[in-house]
N, C-alpha and C positions, 0 to 999 in steps of 0.2 A: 560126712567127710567128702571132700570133694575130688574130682580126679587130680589134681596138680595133688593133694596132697597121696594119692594112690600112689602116683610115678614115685614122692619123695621115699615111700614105703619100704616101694621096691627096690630102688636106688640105692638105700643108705640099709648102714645097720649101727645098730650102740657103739656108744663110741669105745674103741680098745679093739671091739670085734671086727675088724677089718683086717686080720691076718688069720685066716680060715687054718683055725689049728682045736685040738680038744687039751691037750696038757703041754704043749710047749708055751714058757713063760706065763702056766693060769696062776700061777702067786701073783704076778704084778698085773692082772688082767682083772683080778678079783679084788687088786688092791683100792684100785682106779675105779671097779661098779660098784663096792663097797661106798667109797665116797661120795660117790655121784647118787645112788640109789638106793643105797644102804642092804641093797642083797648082793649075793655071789649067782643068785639064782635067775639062769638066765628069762622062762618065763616071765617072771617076777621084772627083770631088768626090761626085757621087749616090749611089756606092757606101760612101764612108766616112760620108756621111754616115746615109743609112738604117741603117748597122750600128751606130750610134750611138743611136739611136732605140730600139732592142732595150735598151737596158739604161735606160730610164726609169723603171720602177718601182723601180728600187735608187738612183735620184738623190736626195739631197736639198740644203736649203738653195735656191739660186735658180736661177732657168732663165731662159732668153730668149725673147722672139716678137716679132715683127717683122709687122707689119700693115702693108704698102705701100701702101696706098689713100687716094687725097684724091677717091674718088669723095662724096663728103658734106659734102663745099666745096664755099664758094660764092659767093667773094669773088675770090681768087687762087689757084691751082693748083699743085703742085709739092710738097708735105709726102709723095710717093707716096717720093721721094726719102730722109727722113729716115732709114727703117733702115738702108740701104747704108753710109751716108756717117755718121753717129752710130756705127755700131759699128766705124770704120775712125776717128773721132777717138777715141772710148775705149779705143781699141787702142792708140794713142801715148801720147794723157794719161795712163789710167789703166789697163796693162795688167792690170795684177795683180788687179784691179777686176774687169775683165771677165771674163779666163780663168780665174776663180774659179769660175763661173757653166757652168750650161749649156746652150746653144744649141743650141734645136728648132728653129731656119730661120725660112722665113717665109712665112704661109698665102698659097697660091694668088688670084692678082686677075686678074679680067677688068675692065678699067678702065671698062667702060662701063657695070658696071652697080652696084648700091648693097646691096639688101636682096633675098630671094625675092621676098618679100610683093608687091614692087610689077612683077612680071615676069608674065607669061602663060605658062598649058602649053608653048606650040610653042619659047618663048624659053629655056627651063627645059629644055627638050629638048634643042635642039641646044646650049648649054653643057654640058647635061652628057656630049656625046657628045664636044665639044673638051678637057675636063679629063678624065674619067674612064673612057673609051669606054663610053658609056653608061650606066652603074652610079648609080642612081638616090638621090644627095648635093646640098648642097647647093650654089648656082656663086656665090654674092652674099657680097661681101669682111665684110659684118657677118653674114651668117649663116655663113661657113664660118667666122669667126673666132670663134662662140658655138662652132658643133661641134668647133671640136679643142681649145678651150680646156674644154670639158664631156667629152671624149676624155682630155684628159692629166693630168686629175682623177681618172678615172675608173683611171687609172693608180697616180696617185699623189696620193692627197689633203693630204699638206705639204707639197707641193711651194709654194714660193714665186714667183709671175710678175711678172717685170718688164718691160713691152712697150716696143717700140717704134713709131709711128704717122708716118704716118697724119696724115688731120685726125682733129679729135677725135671724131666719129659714131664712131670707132674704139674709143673705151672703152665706148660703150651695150653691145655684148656682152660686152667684158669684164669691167667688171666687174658684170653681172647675173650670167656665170658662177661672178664671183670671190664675190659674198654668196650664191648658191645652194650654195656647195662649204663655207663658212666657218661658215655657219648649220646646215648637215647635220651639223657637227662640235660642235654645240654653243655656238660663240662668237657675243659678241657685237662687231657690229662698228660701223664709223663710216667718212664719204668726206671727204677732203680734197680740197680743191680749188683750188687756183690758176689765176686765168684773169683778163684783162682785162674778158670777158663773160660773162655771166650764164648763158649756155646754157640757159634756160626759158623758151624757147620752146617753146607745145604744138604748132606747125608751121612751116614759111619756106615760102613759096610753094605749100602743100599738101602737104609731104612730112614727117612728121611723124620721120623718125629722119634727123638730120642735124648739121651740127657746131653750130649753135646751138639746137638740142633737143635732144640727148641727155640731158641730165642730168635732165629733166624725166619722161622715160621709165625711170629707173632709182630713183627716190625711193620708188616704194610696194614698191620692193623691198626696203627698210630698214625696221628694227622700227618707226623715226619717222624723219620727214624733219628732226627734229632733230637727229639724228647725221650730219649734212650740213652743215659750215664752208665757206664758200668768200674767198678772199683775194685780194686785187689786182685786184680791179671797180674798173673806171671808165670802160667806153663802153658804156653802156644809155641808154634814153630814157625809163626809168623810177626812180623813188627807191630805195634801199636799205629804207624801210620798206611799198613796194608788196610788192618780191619774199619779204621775210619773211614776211611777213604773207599772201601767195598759195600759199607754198609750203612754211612752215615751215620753214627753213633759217635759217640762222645768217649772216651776208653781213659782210664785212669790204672796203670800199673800199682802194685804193693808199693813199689820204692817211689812212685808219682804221690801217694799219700803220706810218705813219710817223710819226703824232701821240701812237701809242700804244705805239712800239716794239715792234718786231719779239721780242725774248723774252719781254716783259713779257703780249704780244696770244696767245701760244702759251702761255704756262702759264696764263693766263685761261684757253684753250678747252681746255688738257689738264685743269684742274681741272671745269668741266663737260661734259667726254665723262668723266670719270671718275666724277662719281657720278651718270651714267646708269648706268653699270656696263660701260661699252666698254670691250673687250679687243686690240682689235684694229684695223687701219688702213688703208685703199686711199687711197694718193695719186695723183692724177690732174692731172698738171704741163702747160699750155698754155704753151710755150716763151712765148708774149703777155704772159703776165703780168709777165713782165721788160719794161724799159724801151725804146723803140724803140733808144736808143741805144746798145743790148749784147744784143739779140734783132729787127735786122731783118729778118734771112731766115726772115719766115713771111707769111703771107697775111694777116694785118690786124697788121703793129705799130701799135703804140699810144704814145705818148708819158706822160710822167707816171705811170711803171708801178715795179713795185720793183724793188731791185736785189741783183744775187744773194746778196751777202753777207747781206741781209735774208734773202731764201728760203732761203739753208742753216745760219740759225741756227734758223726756223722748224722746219725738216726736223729736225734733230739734235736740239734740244727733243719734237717729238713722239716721235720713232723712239725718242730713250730711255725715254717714257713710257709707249709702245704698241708691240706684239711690228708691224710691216709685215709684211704678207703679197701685197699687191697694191699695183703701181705701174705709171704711165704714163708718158712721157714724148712726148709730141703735137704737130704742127705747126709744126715744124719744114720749113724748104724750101729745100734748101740753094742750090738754083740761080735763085732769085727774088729775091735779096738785090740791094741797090742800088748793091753793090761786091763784090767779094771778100774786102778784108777783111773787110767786115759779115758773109759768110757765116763765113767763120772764126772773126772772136770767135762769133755765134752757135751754132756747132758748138760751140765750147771749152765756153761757161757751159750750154750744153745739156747738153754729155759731165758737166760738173765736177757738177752737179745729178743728172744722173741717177748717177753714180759716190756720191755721199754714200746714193741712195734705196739702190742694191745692195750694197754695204758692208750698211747695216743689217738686209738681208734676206737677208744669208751670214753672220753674226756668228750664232755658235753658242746665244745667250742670248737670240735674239729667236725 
């Protein structure tokens, strides 16, 4: 085995196990290694799984990652939750959807902490002697989740990523990794973005990598911050022609998609990402941007939001005009919902949403 595949070792764990618990939610943890492994037994599960990890560089088409961290929330708590429980309702919905796909697990989280950056030697220390016995990596959920996603590149550069989160600080590394690997390759690409907020914010309380600045951190990584659409805004306290105009981006309000039609509002913005000359696509999906009344279970529903059938004409319009190569699926919480139905329709249009982004990042033509 070689060292990249050591780091991934380290880095990641089976997938489900990314919410560092012994009995809270092991039904649906045992449901999910059952499937996947056919044990409950985690030896038994770490073993098949790492032997699985060996053959990444011959994978193509799409993979999986699972980023458990709502350490970078900051409203309401719980999205730590979403990959467990999202890859255990895409397994009912959309099986064949899924285990199309190939599941790397899901990176290692110490819930208390966020980024390196913002941790001290001695704290950096003793984490890393808790995950790695001492082997000097990263311990913070957005920095381990740049290094194995900059790891499983480095494996395998078509490899296509579909994540699962997380709040949304959870995409800041991903996709910085995903435009650093996409760019290396020559393409040009563009971010999609769905979200009730604006996420540019250049900090929340002094912490500048967080679920409402991310995206503001990841702009000058793009050849222009015009190749940056975002759709289904509508709780800021600023205009739609502030954040354009501060940020270069492209901004599409709920009522901008509804006034303007949902196919009609995507072949407008596929005809201008196309003669910028983008080739390619990261969608970056805040369960929020759907309507509170079919996406509760997350930490800020919002009301007046669109509804899925809008989002997966949008999806299906771009994915046929642009090859996906990086997708999210964020903020989701399935245990904060204000019912249990509410968490289960939000799990379904969550699954059904992300089931249409990996479809088109296994289809052999994209």
């Amino acid at each position: 085995m070689s060292n990249k595949e050591n780091l991934l070792n380290d880095y990641l764990c089976p997938p489900g196990f990314g919410v560092f618990t012994v009995n809270t939610a092991k039904e649906r943890k045992d449901k999910l290694t059952q499937s996947l492994y056919q044990s409950t037994e985690t030896s038994e599960i770490e073993k098949k799984w790492r032997k699985s990890l060996e053959s990444l560089s011959q994978k193509d088409g799409c993979a999986i990652l699972g980023v458990a961290s709502d350490c970078g929330g900051g409203i309401q708590r719980g999205a730590n939750w979403g990959p467990l429980f999202l890859r255990n309702t895409l397994l009912e919905d959309h099986q064949e959807v899924y285990k199309a796909c190939f599941d790397l697990g899901d990176i290692r989280v110490i819930p208390h902490l966020l980024h390196d950056k913002y941790l001290n030697d001695e704290t950096i220390k003793s984490a890393q002697n808790a995950l790695y016995k001492g082997k000097e990596l990263s311990v913070s959920p957005l920095s381990i989740a740049k290094a194995s996603v900059d790891e499983v590149f480095k494996f395998n550069q078509n490899l296509k990523l579909f994540s699962i989160g997380g709040d949304h600080s959870v995409s800041f590394p991903l996709v910085k990794a995903w435009i650093t690997n996409r760019r290396s390759l020559g393409k040009k690409v563009g971010l999609i973005h769905f979200d009730a907020h604006t996420d540019l914010l250049r900090e929340r309380l002094g912490i500048d990598y967080c679920f409402g600045s991310w995206l503001t951190h990841v702009l000058d990584d793009l050849e222009s911050p015009s190749h940056c659409y975002q759709y289904g805004i509508r709780s800021t306290g600023k205009t739609k022609e502030h954040w354009e105009k501060e940020f270069g981006i492209n901004q599409y309000w709920a009522k901008d998609v509804k006034e303007i039609g949902a196919k009609e509002l995507a072949l407008k913005s596929i005809k201008e990402l196309q003669e910028q000359g983008i080739e390619e696509i990261y969608i970056s999906f805040d369960i929020d941007a759907l309507d509170e009344s079919v996406a509760s279970a997350t930490g800020t529903p919002e009301p007046e939001g669109l509804m899925p059938h809008e989002c997966a004409i949008m999806i299906k319009e771009f994915t046929n005009a642009f090859s996906l190569t990086g997708a999210d699926m964020v903020e989701i919480a399935p245990l904060v919902g204000l019912s249990e139905q509410g968490s289960k329709t939000t799990l379904e249009v969550g699954a059904a949403m992300s089931a249409l982004m990996i479809e088109a990042m296994t289809n052999a033509n994209n």
